[in-house]
PyMOL commands that place a pseudoatom at each C-alpha (Angstrom):
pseudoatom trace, name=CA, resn=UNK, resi=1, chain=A, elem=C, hetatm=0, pos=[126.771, 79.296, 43.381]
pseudoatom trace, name=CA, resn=UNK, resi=2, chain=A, elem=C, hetatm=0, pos=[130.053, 80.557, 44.824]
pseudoatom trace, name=CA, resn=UNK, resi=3, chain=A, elem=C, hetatm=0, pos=[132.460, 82.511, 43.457]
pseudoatom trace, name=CA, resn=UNK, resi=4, chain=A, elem=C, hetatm=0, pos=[135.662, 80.830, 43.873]
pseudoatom trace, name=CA, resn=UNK, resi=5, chain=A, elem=C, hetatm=0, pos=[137.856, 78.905, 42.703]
pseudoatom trace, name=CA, resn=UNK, resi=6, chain=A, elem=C, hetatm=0, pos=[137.110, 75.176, 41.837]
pseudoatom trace, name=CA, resn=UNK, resi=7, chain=A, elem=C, hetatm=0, pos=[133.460, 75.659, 43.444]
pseudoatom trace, name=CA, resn=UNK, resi=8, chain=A, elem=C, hetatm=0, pos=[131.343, 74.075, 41.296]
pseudoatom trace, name=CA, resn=UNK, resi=9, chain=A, elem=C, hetatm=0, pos=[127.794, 75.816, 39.782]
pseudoatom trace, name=CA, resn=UNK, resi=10, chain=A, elem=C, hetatm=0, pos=[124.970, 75.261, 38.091]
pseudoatom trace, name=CA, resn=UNK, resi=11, chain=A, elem=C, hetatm=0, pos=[122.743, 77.237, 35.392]
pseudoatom trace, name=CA, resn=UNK, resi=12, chain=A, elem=C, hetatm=0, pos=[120.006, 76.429, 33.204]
pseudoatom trace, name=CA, resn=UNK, resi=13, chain=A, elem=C, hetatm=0, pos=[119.780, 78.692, 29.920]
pseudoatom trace, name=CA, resn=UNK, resi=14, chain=A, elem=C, hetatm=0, pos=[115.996, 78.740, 28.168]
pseudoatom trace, name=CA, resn=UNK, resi=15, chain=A, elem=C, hetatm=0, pos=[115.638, 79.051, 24.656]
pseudoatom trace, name=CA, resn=UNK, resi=16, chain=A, elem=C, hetatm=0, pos=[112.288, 79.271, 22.457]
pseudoatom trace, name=CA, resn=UNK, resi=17, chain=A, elem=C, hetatm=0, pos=[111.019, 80.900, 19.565]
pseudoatom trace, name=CA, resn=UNK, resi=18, chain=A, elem=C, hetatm=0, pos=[108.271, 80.815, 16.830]
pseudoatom trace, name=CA, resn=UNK, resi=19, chain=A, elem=C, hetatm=0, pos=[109.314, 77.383, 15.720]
pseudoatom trace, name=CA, resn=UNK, resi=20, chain=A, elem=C, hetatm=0, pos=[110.701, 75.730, 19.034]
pseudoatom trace, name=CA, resn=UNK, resi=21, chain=A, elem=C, hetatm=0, pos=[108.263, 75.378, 22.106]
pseudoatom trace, name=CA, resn=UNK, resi=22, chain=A, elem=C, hetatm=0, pos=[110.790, 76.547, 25.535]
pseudoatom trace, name=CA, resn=UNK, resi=23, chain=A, elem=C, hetatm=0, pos=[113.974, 74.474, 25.668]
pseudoatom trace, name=CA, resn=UNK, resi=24, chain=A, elem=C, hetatm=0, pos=[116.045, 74.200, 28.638]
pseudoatom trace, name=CA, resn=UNK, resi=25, chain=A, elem=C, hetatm=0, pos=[119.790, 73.223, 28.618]
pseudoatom trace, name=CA, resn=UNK, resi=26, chain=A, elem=C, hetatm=0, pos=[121.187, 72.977, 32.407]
pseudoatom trace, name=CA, resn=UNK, resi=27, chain=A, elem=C, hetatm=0, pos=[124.626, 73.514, 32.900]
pseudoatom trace, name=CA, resn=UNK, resi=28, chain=A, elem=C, hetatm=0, pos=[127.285, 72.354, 35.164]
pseudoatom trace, name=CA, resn=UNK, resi=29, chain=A, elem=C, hetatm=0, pos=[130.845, 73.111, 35.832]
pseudoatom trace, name=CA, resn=UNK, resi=30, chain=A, elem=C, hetatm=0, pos=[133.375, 74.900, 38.275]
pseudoatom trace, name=CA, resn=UNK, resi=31, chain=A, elem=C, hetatm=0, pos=[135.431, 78.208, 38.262]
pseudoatom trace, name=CA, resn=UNK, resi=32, chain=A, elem=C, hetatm=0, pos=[138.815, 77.903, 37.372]
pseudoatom trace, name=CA, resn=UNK, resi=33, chain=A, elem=C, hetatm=0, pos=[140.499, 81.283, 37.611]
pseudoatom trace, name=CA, resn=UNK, resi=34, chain=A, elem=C, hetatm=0, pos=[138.364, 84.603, 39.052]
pseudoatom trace, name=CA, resn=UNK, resi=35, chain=A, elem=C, hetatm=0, pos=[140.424, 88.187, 38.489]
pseudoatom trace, name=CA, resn=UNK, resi=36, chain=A, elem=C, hetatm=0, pos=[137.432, 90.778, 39.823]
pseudoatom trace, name=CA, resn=UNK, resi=37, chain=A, elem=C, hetatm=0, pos=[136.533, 92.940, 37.231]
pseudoatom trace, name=CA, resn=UNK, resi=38, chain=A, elem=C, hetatm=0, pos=[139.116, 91.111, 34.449]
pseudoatom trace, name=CA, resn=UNK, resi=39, chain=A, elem=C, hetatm=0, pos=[138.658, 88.196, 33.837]
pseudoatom trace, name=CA, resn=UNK, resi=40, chain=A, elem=C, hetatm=0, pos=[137.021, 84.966, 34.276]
pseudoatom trace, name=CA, resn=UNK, resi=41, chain=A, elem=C, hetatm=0, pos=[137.963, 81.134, 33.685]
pseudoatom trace, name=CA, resn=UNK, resi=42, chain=A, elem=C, hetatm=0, pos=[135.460, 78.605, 33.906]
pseudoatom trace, name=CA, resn=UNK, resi=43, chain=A, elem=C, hetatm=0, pos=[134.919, 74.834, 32.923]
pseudoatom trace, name=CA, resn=UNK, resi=44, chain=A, elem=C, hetatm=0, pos=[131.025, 73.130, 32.186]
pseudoatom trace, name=CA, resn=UNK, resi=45, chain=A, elem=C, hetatm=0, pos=[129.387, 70.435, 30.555]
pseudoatom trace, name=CA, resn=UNK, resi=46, chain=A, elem=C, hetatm=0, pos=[126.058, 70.286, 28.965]
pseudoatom trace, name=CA, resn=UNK, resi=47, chain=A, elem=C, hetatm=0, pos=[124.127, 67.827, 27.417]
pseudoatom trace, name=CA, resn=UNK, resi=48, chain=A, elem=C, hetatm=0, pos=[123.470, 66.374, 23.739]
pseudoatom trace, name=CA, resn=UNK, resi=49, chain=A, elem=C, hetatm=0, pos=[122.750, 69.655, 22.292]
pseudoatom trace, name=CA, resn=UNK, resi=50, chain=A, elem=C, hetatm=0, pos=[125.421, 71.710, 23.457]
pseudoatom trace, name=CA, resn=UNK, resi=51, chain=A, elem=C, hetatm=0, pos=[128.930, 70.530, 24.613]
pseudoatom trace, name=CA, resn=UNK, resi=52, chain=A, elem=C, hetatm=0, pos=[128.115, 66.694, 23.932]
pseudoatom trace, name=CA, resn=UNK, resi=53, chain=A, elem=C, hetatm=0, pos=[129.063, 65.678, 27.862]
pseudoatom trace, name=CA, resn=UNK, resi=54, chain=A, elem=C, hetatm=0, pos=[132.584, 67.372, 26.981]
pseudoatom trace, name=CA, resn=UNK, resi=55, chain=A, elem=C, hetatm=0, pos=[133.859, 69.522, 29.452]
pseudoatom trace, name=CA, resn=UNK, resi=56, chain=A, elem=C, hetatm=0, pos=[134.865, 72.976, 27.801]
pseudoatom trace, name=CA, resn=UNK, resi=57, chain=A, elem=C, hetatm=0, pos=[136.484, 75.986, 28.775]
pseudoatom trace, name=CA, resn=UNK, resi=58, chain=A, elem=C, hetatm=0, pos=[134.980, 79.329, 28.698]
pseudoatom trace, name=CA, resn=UNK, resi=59, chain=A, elem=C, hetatm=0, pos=[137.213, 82.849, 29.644]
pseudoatom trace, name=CA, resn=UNK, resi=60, chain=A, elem=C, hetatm=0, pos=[135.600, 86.186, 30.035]
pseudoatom trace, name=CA, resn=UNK, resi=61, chain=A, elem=C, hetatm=0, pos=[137.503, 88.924, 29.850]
pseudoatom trace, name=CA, resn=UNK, resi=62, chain=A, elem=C, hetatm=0, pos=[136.079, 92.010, 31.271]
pseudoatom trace, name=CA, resn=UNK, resi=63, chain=A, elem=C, hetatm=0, pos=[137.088, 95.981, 30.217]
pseudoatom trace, name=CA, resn=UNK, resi=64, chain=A, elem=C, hetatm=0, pos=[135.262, 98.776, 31.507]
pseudoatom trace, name=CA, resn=UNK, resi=65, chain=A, elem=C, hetatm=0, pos=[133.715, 100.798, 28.098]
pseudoatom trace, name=CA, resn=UNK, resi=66, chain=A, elem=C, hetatm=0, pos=[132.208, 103.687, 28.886]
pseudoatom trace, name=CA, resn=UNK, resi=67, chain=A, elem=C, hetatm=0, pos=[129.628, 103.199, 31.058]
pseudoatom trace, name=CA, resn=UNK, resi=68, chain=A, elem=C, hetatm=0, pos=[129.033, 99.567, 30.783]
pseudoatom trace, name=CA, resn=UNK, resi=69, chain=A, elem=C, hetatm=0, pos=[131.436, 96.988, 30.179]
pseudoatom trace, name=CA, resn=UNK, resi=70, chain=A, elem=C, hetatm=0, pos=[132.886, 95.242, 27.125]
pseudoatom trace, name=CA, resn=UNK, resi=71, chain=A, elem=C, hetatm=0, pos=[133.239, 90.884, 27.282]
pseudoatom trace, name=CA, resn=UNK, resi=72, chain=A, elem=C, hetatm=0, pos=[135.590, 89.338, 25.158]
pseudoatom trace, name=CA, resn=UNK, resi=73, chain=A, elem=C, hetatm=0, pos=[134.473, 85.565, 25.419]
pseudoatom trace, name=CA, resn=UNK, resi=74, chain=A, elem=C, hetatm=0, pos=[136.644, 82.491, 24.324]
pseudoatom trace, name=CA, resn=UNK, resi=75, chain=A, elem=C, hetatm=0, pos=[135.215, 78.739, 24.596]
pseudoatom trace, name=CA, resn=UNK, resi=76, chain=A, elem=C, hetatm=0, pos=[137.389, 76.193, 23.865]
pseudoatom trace, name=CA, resn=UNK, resi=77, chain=A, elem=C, hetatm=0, pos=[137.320, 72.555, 24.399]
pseudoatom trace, name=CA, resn=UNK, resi=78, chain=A, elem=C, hetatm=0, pos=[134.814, 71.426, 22.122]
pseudoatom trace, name=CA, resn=UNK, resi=79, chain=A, elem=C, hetatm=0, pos=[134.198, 67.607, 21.612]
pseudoatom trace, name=CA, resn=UNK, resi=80, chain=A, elem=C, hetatm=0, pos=[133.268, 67.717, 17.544]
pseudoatom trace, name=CA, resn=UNK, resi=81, chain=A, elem=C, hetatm=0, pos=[132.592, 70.134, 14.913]
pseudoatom trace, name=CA, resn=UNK, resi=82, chain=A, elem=C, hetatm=0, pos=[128.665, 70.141, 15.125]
pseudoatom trace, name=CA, resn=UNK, resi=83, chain=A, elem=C, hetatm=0, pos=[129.293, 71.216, 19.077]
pseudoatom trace, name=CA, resn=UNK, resi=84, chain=A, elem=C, hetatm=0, pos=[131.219, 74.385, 18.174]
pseudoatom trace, name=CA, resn=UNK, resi=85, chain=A, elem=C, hetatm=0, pos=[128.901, 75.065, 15.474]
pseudoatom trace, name=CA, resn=UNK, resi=86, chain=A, elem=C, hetatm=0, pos=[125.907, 74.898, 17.554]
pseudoatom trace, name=CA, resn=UNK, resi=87, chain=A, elem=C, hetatm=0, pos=[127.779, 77.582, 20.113]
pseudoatom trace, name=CA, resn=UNK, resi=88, chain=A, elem=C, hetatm=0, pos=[128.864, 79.659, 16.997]
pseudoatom trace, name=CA, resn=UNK, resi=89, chain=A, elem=C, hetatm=0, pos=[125.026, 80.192, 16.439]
pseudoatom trace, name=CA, resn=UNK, resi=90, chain=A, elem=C, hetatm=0, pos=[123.498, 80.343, 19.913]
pseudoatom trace, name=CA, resn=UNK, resi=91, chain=A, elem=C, hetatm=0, pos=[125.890, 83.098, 21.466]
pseudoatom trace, name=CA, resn=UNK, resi=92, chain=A, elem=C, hetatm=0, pos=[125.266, 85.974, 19.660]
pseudoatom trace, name=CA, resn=UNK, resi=93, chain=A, elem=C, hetatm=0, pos=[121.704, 85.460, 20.811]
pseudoatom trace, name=CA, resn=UNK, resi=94, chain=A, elem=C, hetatm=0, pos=[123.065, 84.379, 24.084]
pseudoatom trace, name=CA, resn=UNK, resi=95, chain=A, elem=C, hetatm=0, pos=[124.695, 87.564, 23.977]
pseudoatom trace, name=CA, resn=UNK, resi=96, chain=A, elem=C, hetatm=0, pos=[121.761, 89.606, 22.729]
pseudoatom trace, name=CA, resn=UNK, resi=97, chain=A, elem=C, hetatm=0, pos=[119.533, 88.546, 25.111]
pseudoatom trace, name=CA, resn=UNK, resi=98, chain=A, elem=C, hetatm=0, pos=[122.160, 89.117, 28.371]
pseudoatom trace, name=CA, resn=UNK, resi=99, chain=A, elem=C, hetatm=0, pos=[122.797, 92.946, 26.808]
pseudoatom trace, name=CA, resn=UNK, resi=100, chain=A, elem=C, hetatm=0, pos=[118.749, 93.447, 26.886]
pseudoatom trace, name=CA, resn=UNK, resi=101, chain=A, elem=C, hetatm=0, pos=[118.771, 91.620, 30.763]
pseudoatom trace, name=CA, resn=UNK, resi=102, chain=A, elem=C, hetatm=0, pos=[121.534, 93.940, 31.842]
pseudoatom trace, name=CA, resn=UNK, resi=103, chain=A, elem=C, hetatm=0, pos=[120.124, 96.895, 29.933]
pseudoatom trace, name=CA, resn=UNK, resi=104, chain=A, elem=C, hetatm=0, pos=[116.797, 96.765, 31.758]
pseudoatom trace, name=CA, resn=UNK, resi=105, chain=A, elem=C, hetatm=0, pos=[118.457, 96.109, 35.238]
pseudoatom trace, name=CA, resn=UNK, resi=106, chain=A, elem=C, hetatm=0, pos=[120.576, 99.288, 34.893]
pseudoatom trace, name=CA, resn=UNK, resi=107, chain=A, elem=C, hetatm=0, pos=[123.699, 97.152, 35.686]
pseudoatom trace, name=CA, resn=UNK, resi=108, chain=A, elem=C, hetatm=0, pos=[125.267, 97.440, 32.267]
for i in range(1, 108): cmd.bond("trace and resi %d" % i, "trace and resi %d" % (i + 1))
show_as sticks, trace
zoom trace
C-alpha cells in the first residue's frame, strides 16, 4: 500500500466471537486526499456484508490529545439502510479493537 493520492490499497479486517467462527471481509479502495497528521480521505468497497459492492467514502480526521491522538471518522456513501447499519455496529468494535492494537504497540 502507498500512501498517496489515488493509489489504490487493500486490507482484510477479521472478525469472530463466541457465536461466529473467524470472518474475513477484504477491502479495496484508493486514497483520495492525505493531509499528514490531519486528515485523511479515502474511497473502498467491500463485499455483501459490508458496503454491498458500493463504493463509500471514509475521512479521518486526526488531532493530537494528549499523548495519543483523537480520530473523528465520517463514512458516507452507503448503498442501503442495512449497509450503514451494519457499520453503525461494527466500528465501535472496530474502534475498540485498533485502541487495544495501538495501546500495546506504544504508538498511541
Amino acid at each position: 500500500m502507498r500512501a498517496t493520492v489515488n493509489a489504490p490499497f487493500y486490507f482484510e479486517t477479521r472478525f469472530s466471537n463466541e457465536q461466529v467462527k473467524e470472518r474475513r471481509h477484504p477491502h479495496y479502495g484508493r486514497f483520495l486526499k492525505l493531509k499528514p497528521r490531519k486528515q485523511i480521505v479515502m474511497t473502498w468497497v467491500t463485499g455483501p456484508e459490508g458496503t454491498a459492492g458500493a463504493e463509500t467514502v471514509l475521512t479521518v480526521a486526526l488531532r493530537p490529545d494528549g499523548k495519543g491522538t483523537e480520530l473523528m471518522l465520517t463514512h458516507a456513501g452507503f448503498i442501503g439502510e442495512k449497509s450503514l447499519k451494519q457499520h453503525e455496529e461494527a466500528w465501535p468494535q472496530v474502534l475498540e479493537n485498533l485502541d487495544e492494537v495501538l495501546s500495546k504497540s506504544g504508538k498511541r
